[in-house]
Every structure is written in C-alpha cells, then in structure tokens.
N, C-alpha and C positions, 0 to 999 in steps of 0.2 A: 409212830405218833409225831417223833418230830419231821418227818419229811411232808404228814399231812397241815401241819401250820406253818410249815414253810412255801407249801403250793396254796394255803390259801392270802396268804401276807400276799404272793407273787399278783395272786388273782386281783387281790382289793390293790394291788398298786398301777395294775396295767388300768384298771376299771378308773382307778385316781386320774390317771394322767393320760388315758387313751381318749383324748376329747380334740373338738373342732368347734373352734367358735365361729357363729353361722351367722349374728345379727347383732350390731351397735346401734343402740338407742339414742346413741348419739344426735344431738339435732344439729353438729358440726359446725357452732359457731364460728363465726369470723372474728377472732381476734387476732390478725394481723399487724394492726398497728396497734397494738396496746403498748407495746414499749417502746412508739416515737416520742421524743421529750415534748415534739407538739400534741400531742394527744388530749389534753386539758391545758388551759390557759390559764386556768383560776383551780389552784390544789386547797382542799379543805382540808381542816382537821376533822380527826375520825375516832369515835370512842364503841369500840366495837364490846358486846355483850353475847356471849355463846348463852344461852337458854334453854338449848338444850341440843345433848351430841349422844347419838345411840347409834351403838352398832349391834344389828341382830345375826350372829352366826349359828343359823340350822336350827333357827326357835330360841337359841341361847342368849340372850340380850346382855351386853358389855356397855358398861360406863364409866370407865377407869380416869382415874386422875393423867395417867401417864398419857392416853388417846388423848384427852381435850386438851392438853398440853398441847400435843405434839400438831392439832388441827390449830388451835389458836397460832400456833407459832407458822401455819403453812398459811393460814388468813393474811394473817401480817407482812408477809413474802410476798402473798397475790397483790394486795392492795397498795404495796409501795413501787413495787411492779410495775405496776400501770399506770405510774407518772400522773396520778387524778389526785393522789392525795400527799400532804406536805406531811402529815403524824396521823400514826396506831397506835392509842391505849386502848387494851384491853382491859377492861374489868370484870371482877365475882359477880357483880352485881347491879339489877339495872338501874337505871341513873335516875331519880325523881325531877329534880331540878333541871331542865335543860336550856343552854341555850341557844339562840336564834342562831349564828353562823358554824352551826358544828354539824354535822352526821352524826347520828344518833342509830347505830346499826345493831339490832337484835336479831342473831342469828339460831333458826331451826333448824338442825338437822338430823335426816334417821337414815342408813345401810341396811339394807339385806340380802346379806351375804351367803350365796350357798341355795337362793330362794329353790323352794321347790326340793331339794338335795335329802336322801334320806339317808341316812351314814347305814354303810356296810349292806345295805340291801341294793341300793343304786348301781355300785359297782359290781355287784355281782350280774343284775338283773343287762347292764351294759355289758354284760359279753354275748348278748344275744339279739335284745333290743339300743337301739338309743335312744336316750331318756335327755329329757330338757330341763339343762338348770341356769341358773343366772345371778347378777349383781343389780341392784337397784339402788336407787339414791338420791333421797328425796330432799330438796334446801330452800327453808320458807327463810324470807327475811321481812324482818317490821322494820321499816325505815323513818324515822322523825327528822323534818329537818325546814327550819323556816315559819313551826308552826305547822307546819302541813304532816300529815304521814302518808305512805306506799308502803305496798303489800307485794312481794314478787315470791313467786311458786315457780320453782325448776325444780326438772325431776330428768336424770340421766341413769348409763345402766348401758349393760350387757348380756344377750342370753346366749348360752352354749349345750351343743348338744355334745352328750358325753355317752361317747362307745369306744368301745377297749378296740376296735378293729382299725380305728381310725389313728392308731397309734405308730401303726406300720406306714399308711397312707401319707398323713398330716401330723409329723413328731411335735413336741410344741418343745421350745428354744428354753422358754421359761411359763412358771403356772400361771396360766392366764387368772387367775383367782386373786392374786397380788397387782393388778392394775388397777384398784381400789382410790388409791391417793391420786393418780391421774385424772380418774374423772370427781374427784373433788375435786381438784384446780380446775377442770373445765369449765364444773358448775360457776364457781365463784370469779370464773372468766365472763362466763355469762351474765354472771349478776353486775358486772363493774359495766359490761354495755349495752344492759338495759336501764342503767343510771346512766349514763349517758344519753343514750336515748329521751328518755323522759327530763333531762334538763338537769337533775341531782349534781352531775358533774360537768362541766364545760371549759 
C-alpha cells in the first residue's frame, strides 16, 4: 500500500512540473525609459484606491488582507518608479471630494490562476496527453483627474502546456506558476504609458 501512494505522489509530481510554457500573452510593452528622471517633467500627486483585488486559484477565489497589502505596496514601487509621480497615498476607500491637481486612481483587479487546471486529474491525464493550462490577469483602472475621467482595460497572461514527458526534454529552473507578480508589474507598466500617452502624465 505504501509503495502504491508513493508511485502515485511520484506520478502527480512529474505531471506538476513536467510542463513547457508554449505562449506569452504578453503584448511586450516598451517600458524602456520608464526610469529616465526625464521621463515626466511635471510629477503629480497620486491617491491611489484598490476596489477591488481577486485572485482565482482552480475556481478557488482568494481576498486576503495580506495579498492587497502586498499589491498596494508593489503599486506604490511601480508608480514612484517611473519618475511621473512626486506622492502615493493609498486609501480604504474611495475619495468623494476630489480635487483638480491630483490623480485620482481606482484600481480593478482579477488573476486566474491555474485557468483551465483540474487538480489531480490533469496530471495524471499529462502522462499521456498535453493539456493546456494558464495565467490570466485582468487590470481596469478609473482614472479622475482635472475633472475629466479615463477608463484603461489591460489584460496580460500566460498559457502552458503541461505534459509530464516534457520534463526530460524542457526541465523548468523554477514553477513557471509563480511569475504571477511579474506580470502585475508589467500590467501597471503599461498602465503608467498609456497615461502618458493620453497626456495624464508629462
């Protein structure tokens, strides 16, 4: 008995980690110069509001204190980062009063983690077929500022196919499942140069 839940542990671990990521959704922005000090000439203050932060792993939906912590705190990193802005306060909650020279940023965001992944059947069924799973990751922002508002929708991501044979082939270094926070910073890369773009930041 115990040798056969020893060979099936063996099986769901090869099945885990015997994968090859095939496609980045990436739309590979250019943030090259985000961190020249010329990059913006006029830095704004910024009172940034999370609205909402969800991560879905394998249908499981997570909203922990500790996550929106730790993305507020990766927000604040990006946007001082990029030399556009002079201050980040973050707040609980969203601001009624605003006024005219501030950025007023409401950020959306949702993960799904694992998309497609069916626990313990995937792996198995990956030692014969390859099966296609991935990362998605959706970040709307409502922007106020001037009086005026903007709406920006970015959506970044990764899909991977997962077969145990490709473990021999393509070992992977580290779990491609944990480059998660990377393509948050990208999105929020993105989002800093389509404010630019649009004149928000200059």
């Amino acid at each position: 008995m115990k040798n056969i839940k020893l060979l099936f542990c063996c099986v769901a671990m090869i099945g885990l980690f015997g994968c090859a990521v095939v496609s980045d959704k990436g739309r590979y922005y250019d943030v090259g110069n985000r961190y020249s000090n010329s990059y913006c000439s006029e830095k704004k203050d910024v009172v940034l509001y999370v609205s909402k932060h969800e991560t879905n792993y394998w249908h499981h939906s997570v909203n922990s204190t500790s996550e929106l912590e730790g993305y507020e705190k990766l927000l604040n990193q990006i946007f001082l980062e990029s030399k556009c802005f002079a201050s980040v306060t973050s707040t609980p909650f969203p601001v009624i009063n605003k006024k005219q020279n501030i950025l007023y940023i409401d950020i959306n965001r949702k993960a799904f983690l694992g998309k497609g992944f069916i626990p313990i059947v995937t792996p198995v069924l990956s030692l014969v077929f390859p099966m296609q799973t991935g990362n998605d990751i959706y970040l709307n922002a409502d922007i106020s500022y001037g009086g005026k508002k903007y709406v920006y929708e970015i959506e970044d991501g990764i899909k991977i196919i997962q077969w145990s044979l490709c473990i021999f082939a393509v070992p992977f270094v580290s779990n491609p499942y944990l480059n998660i926070s990377v393509k948050d910073k990208d999105l929020v890369d993105a989002l800093v140069i389509r404010m630019k773009t649009d004149g928000l930041v200059n």
